[in-house]
N, C-alpha and C positions, 0 to 999 in steps of 0.2 A: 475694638468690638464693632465699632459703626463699618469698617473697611467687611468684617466677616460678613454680619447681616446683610451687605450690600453683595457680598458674593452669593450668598446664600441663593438671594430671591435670583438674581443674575441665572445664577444656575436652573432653580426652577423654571423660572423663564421660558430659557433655551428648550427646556426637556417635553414644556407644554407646548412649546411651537412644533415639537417635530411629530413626523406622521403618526397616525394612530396604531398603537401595537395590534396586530393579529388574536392575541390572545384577549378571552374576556374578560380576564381577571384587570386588564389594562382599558377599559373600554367604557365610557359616560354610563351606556345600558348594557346589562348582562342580562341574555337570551335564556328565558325561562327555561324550566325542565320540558315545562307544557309546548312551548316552540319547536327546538331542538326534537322532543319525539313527532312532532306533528311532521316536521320535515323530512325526520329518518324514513319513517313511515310512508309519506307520498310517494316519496324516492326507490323504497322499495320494489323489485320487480319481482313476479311471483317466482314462484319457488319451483314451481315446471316451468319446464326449459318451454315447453308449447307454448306458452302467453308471455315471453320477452317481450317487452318493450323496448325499442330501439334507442339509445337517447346519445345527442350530441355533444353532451357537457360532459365537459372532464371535472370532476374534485381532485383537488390536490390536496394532500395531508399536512395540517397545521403542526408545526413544531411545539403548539401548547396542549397539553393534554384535555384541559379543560374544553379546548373545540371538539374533542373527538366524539359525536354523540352515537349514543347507543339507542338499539333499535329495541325491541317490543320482546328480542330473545335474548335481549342484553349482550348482544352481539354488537362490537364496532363496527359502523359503515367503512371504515378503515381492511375488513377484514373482506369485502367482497371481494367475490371467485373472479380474477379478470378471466378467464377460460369460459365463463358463460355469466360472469355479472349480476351473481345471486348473491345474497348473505347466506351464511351459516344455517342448516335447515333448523326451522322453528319446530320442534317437537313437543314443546310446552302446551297444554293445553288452558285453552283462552276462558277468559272471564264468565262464568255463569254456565259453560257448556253442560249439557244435558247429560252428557253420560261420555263416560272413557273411549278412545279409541285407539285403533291399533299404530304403532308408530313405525312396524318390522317396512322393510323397502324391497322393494323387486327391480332384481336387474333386467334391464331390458334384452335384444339381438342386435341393437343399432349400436354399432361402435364410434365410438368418441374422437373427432380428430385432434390429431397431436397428442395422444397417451395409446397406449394397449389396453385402454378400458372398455367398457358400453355405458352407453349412459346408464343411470339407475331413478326408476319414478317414484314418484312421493308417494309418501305412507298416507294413511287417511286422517291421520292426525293435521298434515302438511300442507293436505286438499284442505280438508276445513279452515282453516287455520288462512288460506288466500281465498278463500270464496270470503273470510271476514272481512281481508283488505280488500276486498271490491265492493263493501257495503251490500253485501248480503247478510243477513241475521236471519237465526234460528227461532221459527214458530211452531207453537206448538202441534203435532198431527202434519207438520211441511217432512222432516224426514227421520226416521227412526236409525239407531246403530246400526244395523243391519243393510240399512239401504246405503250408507258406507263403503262397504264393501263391494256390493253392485260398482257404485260408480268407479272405483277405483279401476275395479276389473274391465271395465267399458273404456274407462279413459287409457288403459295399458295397450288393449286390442285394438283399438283406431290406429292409435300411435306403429303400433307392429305392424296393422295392416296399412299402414301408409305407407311403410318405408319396404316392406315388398314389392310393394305400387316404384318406389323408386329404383329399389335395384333391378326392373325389367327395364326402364328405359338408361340404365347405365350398362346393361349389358352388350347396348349397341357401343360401347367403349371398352368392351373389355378387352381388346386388343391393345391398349396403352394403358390399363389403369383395372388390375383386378382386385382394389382394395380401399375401393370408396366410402369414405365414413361422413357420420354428421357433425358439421362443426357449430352452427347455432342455427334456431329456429327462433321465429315470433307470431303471434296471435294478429289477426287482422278481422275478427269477426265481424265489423262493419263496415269494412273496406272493401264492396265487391267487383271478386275481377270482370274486366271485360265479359269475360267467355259465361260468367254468373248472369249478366245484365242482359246480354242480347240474349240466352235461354230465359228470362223472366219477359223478355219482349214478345217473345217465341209461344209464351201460356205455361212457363213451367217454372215452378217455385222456386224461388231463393235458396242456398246454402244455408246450414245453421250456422257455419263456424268458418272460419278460414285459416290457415296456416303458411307461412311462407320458411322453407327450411332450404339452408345454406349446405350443399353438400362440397367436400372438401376431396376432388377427383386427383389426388397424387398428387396435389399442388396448385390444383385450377379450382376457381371458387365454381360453382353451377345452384343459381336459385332454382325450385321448385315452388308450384304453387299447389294447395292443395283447401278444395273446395269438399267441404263435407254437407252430404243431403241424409234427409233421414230414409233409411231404408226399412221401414216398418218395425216390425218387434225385435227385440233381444232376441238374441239365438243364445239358448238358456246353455248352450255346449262351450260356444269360446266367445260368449259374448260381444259379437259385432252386431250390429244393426245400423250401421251409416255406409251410406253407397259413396264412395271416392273416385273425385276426379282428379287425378297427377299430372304433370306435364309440366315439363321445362317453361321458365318464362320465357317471352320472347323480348330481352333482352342482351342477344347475342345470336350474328351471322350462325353459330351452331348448332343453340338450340331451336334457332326458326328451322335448319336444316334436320333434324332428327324430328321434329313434329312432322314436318313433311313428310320426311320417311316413314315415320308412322301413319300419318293418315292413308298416302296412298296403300300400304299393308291391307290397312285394314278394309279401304273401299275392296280391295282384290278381292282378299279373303271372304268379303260378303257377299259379292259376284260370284264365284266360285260356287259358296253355299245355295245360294238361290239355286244355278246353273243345275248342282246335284240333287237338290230337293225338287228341279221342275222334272228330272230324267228321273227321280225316285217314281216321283206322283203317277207319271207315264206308265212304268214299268207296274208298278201298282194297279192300273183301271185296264194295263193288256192284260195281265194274268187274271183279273177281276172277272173280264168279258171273256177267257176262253175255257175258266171252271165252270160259268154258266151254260158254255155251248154247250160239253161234255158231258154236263149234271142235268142236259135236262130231257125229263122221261121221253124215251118213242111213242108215237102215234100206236096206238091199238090198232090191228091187222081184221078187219070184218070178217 
């Protein structure tokens, strides 16, 4: 009996010297519910593809089930999209919300790299629902159901009109590549580019927003930067009102070369205009001066 208890503890021993198991159910502290969601949650990136966050950490998936936390839609972190690095859209409506919202989805024009998709935009369930993970909350008289729907439609129109903004300056490539899609975007709203900073030097406002999307040219990555300024009111028809500036970054011999080509374009083209507007103005003050020769009465004959 004394030879067994001596194995016994022997054994024990051994199993306590060896590394600490992965799983929590093995582990001194086991990591609250309250922890695990706080962390699911931080780690989440929104649910528009527009405000990715970039991040350099890999998770890798724990062989115990009990690590696998779930998020706020009872969604595994396990389950996020690697194709754009979301969870599972949150359709659920959050704690204490004022009133129901719509949860239907609109397919966008910008297609998707690596499927035969387009991306498709969050419902207004899915807006709300990430303006919460940013620590915005709902006061009373701040926005009613209805105003909902505004924004959705505002946030869909920027997005469409940005990537019109991109396919003009892919069109100088359509000789090699007439089937450029988006493969991931991120949110940069405090991050101003250069081209932002010296126009703020210059006496002219800052961007509200900023955007940098990954286009995917037949195989070739191409950053775009995309600085959004407020353009005065809703246009109550396709609701745009933010004026967009697009342009290749200049992180690469090609896209410094396509800006080029665009700017001088465009110096021409505004040469040109003047040039016909000074021969319009001309042509304009000669016909002006020889209706008055012709229109004006003769001398009375004594």
């Amino acid at each position: 009996m004394g030879n067994s208890n001596s194995n016994v503890a022997e054994t024990r021993a051994a199993t306590s010297s060896q590394g600490q198991s992965e799983c929590p159910m093995h582990q001194g502290k086991v990591p609250s519910k309250s922890e695990n969601l706080g962390k699911a949650t931080a780690n989440y990136p929104s649910e528009c593809p527009m405000h990715q966050k970039n991040t350099s950490t890999q998770q890798y998936q724990s062989e115990c089930p009990m690590n696998q936390t779930r998020g706020e839609d009872n969604a595994l972190i396990d389950e996020i999209d690697p194709r754009n690095m979301m969870p599972p859209p949150n359709q659920r409506p959050s704690p204490d919300q004022p009133f129901p919202l719509d949860t239907g989805r609109v397919v966008s024009n910008i297609p998707k790299a690596g499927t035969e998709e387009n991306w498709v935009y969050p419902s207004q369930q899915m807006f709300w629902n990430a303006m919460l993970r940013k620590g915005w909350r709902w006061k009373k008289d701040d926005i009613e159901q209805k105003d909902m729907a505004d924004i959705i439609n505002i946030h869909n129109a920027n997005n469409e009109q940005a990537w019109i903004e991109v396919l003009k300056w892919e069109a100088l490539h359509a000789h090699t590549c007439t089937t450029p899609k988006l493969k991931r975007f991120g949110g940069k709203a405090t991050d101003f580019s250069p081209r932002a900073k010296i126009r703020k030097w210059l006496g002219y406002s800052l961007p509200f927003d900023r955007h940098d999307w990954v286009v995917d040219r037949c195989g070739k990555e191409v950053r775009y930067i995309i600085d959004y300024y407020d353009g005065g009111d809703v246009n109550p028809e396709n609701y745009e009102f933010s004026a967009l500036d697009v342009r290749p970054a200049f992180d690469s011999f090609g896209a410094a070369w396509d800006r080029s080509r665009i700017a001088v374009r465009r110096w021409r083209y505004e040469l040109m205009d003047k040039i016909s507007f000074g021969k319009a103005a001309e042509t304009i003050v000669d016909n002006a001066g020889s209706d008055k020769s012709v229109n004006t009465p003769a001398s009375s004959v004594s």
